[in-house]
TORLO-713759 format. One line per field, with one value per residue: residue number from 1; x, y negated, z of N, C-alpha, C in turn. Coordinates in steps of 0.2 Angstrom, whole numbers, always signed. Atoms other than C-alpha are relative to their C-alpha. Layout:
TORLO-713759
i: [NUM:...]
n_east: [X:...]
n_north: [Y:...]
n_up: [Z:...]
ca_east: [X:...]
ca_north: [Y:...]
ca_up: [Z:...]
c_east: [X:...]
c_north: [Y:...]
c_up: [Z:...]
end
This chain:
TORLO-713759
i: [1:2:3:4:5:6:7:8:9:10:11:12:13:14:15:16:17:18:19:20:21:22:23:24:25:26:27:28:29:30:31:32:33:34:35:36:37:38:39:40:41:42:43:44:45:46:47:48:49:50:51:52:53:54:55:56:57:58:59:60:61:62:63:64:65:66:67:68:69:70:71:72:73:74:75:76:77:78:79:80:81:82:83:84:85:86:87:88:89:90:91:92:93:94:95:96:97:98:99:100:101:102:103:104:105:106:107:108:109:110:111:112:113:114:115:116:117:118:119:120:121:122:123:124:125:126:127:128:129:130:131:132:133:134:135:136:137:138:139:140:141:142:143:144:145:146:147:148:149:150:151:152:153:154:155:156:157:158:159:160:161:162:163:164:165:166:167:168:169:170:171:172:173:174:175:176:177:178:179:180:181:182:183:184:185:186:187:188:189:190:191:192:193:194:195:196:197:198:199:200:201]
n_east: [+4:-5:-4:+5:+2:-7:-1:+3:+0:-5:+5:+2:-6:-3:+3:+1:-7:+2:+5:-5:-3:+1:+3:-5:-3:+5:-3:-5:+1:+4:+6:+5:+4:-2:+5:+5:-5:+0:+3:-1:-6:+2:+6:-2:-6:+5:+2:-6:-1:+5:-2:-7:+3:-1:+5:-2:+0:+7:+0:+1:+0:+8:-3:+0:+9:+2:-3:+0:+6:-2:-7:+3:+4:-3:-3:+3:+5:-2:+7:+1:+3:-4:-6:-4:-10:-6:-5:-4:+3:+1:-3:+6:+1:-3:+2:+6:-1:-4:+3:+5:-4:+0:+6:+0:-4:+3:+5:-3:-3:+5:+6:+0:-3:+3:+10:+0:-6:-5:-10:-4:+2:-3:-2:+6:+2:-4:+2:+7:+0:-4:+3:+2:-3:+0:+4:+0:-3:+0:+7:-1:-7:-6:-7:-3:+2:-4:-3:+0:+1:-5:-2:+5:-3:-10:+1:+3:-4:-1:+5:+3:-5:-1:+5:+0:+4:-7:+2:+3:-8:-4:+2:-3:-7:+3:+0:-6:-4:+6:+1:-8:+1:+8:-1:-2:+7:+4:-3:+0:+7:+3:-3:+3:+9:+1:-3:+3:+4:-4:-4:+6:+2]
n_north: [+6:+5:-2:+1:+8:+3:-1:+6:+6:+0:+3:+8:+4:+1:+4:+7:+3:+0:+6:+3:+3:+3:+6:+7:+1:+5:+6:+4:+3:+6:-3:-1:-4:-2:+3:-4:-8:+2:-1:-10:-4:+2:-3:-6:+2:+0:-6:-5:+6:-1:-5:+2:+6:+7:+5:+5:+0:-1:+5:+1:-1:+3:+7:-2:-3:+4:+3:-3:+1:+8:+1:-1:+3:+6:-3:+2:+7:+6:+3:+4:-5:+0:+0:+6:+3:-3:+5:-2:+1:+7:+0:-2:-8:-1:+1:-4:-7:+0:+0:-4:-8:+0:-1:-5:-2:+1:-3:-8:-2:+1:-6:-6:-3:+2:-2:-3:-4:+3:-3:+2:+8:+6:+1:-1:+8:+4:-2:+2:+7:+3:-3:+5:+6:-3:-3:+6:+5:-4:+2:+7:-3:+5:-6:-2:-7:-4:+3:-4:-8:-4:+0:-7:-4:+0:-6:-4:-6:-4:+0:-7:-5:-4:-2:-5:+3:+0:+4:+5:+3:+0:+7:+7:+0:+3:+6:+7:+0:+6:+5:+3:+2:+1:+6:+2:-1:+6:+5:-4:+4:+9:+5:+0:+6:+6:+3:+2:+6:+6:+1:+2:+6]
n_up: [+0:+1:+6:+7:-2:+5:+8:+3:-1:+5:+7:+0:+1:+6:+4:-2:+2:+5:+0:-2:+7:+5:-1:+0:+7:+3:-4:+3:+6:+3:+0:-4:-1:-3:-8:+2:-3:-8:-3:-1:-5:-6:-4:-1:-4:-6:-3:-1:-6:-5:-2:-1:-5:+3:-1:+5:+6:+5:-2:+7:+7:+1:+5:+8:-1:+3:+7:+6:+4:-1:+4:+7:+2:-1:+7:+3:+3:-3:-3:+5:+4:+4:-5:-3:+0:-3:-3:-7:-6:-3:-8:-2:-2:-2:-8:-5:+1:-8:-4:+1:-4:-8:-5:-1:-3:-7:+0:-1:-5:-5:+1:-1:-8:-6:+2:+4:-3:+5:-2:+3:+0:+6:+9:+4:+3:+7:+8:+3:+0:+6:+4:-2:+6:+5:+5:+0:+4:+6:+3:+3:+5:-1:-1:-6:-2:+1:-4:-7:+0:+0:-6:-3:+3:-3:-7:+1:+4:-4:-3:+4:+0:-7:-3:+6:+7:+4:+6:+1:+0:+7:+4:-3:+1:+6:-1:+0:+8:+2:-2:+0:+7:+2:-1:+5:+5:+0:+0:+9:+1:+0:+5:+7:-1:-1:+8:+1:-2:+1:+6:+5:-1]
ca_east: [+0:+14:+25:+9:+6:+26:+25:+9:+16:+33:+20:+11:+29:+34:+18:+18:+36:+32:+19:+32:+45:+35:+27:+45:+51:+36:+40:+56:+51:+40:+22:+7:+1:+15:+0:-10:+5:+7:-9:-9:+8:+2:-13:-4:+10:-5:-8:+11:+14:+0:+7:+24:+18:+27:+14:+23:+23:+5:+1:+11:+7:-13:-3:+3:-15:-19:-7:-5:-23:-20:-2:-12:-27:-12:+0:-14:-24:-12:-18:-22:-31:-15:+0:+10:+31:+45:+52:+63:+57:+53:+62:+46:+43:+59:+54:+38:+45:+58:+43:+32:+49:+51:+33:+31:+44:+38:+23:+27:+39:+28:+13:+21:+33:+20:+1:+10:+19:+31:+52:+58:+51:+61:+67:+50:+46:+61:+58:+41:+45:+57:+46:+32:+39:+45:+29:+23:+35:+34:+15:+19:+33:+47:+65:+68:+56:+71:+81:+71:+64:+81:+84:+69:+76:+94:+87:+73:+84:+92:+76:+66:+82:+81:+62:+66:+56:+70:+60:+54:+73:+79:+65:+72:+88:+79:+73:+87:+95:+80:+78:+98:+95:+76:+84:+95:+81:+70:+82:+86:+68:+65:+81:+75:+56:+64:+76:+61:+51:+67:+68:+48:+47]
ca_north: [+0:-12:-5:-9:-27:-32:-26:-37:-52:-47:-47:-64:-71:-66:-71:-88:-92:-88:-102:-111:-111:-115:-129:-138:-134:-143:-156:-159:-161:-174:-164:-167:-151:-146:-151:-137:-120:-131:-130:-110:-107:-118:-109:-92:-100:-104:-88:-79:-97:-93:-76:-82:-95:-107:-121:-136:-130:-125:-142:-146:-138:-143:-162:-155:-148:-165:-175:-163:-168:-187:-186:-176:-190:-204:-197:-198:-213:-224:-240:-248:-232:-229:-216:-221:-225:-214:-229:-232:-235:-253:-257:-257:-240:-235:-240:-233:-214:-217:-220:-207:-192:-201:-201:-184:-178:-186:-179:-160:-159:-162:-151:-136:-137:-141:-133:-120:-102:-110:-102:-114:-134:-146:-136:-132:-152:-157:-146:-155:-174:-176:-164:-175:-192:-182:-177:-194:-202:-189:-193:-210:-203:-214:-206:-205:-190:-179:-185:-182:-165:-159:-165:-154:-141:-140:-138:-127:-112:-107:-108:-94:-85:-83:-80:-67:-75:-70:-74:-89:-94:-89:-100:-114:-112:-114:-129:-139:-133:-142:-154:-159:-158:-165:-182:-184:-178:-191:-204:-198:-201:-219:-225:-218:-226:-243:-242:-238:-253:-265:-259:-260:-278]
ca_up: [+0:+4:-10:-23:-14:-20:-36:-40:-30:-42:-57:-53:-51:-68:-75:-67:-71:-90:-90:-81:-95:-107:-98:-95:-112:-117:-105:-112:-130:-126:-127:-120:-121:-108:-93:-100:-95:-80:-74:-75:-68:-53:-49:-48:-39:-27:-23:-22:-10:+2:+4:+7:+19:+8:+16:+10:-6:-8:-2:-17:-30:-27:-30:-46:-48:-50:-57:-71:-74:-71:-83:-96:-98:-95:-106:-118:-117:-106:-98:-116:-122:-134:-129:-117:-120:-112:-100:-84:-68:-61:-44:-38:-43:-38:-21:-20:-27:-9:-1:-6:-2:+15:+20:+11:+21:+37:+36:+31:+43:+58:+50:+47:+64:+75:+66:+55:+58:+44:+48:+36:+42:+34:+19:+13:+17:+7:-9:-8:-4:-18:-30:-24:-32:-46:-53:-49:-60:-74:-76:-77:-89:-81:-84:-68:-65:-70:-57:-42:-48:-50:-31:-26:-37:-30:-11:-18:-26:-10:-1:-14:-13:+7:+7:-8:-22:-33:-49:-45:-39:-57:-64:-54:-59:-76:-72:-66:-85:-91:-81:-82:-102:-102:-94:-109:-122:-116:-116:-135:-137:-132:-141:-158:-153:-149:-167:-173:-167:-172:-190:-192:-185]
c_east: [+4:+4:-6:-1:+8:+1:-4:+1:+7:-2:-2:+6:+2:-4:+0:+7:+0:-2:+5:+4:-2:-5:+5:+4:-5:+1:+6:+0:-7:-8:-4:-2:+4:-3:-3:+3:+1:-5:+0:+5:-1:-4:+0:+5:-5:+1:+8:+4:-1:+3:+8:+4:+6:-7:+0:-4:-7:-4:+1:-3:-9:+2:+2:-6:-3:+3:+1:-7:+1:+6:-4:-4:+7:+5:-5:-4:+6:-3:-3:-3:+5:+5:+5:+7:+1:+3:+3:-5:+0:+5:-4:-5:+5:-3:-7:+2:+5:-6:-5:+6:+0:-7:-4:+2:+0:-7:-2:+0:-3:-6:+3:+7:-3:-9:+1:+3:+6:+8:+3:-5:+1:+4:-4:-2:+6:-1:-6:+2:+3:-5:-8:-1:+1:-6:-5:+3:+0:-6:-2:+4:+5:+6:+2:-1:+6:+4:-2:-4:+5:+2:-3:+4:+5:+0:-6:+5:+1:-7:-5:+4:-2:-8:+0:-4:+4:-1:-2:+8:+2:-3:+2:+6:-2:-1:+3:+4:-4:+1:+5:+0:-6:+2:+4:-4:-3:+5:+2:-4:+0:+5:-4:-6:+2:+7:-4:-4:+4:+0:-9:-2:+2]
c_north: [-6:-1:-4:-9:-4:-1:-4:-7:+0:-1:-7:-6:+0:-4:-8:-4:+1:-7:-5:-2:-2:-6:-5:+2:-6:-7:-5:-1:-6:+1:+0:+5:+6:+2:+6:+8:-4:+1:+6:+2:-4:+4:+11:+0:-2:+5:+4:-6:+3:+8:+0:-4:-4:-5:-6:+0:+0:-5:-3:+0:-3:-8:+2:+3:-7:-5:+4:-3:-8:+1:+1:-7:-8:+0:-4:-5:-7:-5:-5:+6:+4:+6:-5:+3:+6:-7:+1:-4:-6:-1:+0:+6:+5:+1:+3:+9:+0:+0:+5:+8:-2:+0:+8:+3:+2:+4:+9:+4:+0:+6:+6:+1:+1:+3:+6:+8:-3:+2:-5:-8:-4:+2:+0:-10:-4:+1:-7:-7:-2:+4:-5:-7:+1:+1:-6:-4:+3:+0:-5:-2:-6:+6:+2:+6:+6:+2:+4:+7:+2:+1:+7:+8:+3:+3:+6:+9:+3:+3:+6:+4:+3:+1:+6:+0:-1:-3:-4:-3:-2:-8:-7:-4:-3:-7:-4:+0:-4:-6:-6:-2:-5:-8:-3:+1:-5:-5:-4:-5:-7:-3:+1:-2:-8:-2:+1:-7:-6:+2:-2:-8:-6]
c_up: [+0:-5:-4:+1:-3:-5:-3:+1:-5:-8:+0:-2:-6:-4:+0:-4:-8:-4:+4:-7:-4:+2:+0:-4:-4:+2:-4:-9:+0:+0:+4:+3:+8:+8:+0:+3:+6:+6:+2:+2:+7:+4:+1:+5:+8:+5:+2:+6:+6:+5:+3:+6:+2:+2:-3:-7:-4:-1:-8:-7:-1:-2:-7:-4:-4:-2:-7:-2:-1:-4:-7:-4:+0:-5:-8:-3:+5:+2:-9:-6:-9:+2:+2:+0:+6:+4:+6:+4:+0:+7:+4:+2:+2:+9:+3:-2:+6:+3:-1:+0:+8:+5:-1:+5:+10:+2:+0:+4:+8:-1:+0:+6:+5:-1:-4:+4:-5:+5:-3:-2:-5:-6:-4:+0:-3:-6:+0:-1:-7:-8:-1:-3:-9:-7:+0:-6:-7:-3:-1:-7:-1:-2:+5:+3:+1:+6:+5:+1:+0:+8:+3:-2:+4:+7:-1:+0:+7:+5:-3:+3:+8:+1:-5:-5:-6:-7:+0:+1:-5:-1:+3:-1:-7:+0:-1:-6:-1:+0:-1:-10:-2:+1:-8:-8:+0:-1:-8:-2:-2:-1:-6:+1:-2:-9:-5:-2:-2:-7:-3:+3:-5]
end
């Protein structure tokens, strides 16, 4: 019974991480359609979390949940019903993606030390905090998103590893490739938009 219970939550994992990769390959070219494998690898990740009593994370991923849906229609229509540009952050939004790891963080950390059985406090509230902003910024489609996913990322990996989510580990490990590529993709991007924009003026 426990052997058959591993092997499915070792199934889910495969399947989730699947819809994973091809959400943040999509990511990095740029693709709307990225929100759509996103949603689906979240709501299995739901389920192999809860069992893992990853708290934080599931937390998360219910914000990924709906910023993926907020990035899709945003992405899409932006505020001038148009798509919206690849740009960099404001200092404004710098300051409010600090303030949304450090109040994640605050906040996490206190729930699952003090409401949770949670073994792992402050690593599961860091993955989040910085994951958190991230997914924030990337539904805004600042380039910075890259940045503080990769953070999240970086303390994530050991953290699957010591709870033995070894396939979600990989895909994390995935990720940070990605992610480390997907900044310089975008980047790519919105010069050839804006030498675009200078040769049709």
């Amino acid at each position: 019974m426990i052997e058959d219970f591993f092997i499915n939550l070792t199934w889910l994992q495969a399947l989730g991480t699947t819809f994973g990769v091809v959400q943040v390959l999509l990511a990095r070219k740029n693709n709307i359609h990225n929100y759509l494998f996103g949603i689906a690898a979240i709501l299995i990740s739901l389920w192999v979390l809860y069992q893992s009593r990853l708290y934080a994370d599931i937390i998360l991923n219910l914000y990924y949940l709906v910023m993926s849906i907020y990035g899709w229609f945003y992405w899409r229509f932006g505020r001038q019903e148009e798509e919206t540009p690849i740009s960099y952050a404001s200092k404004s939004e710098h300051l409010k993606a600090l303030g949304v790891v450090l109040g994640c963080f605050t906040v996490m950390s206190y729930w699952l030390r003090f409401h949770t059985n949670s073994d792992v406090p402050f690593w599961d509230a860091g993955v989040s905090g910085f994951a958190w902003a991230g997914m924030w910024l990337m539904a805004k489609r600042k380039m910075e998103n890259w940045i503080f996913l990769n953070i999240s990322n970086t303390i994530s990996i050991p953290l699957l590893i010591y709870k033995e989510l070894y396939i979600y580990a990989g895909l994390t490990i995935f990720l940070f490739i990605v992610g480390t590529s997907g900044y310089f993709k975008w980047r790519k991007i919105m010069k050839d938009d804006r030498r675009q924009q200078v040769a049709s003026a």
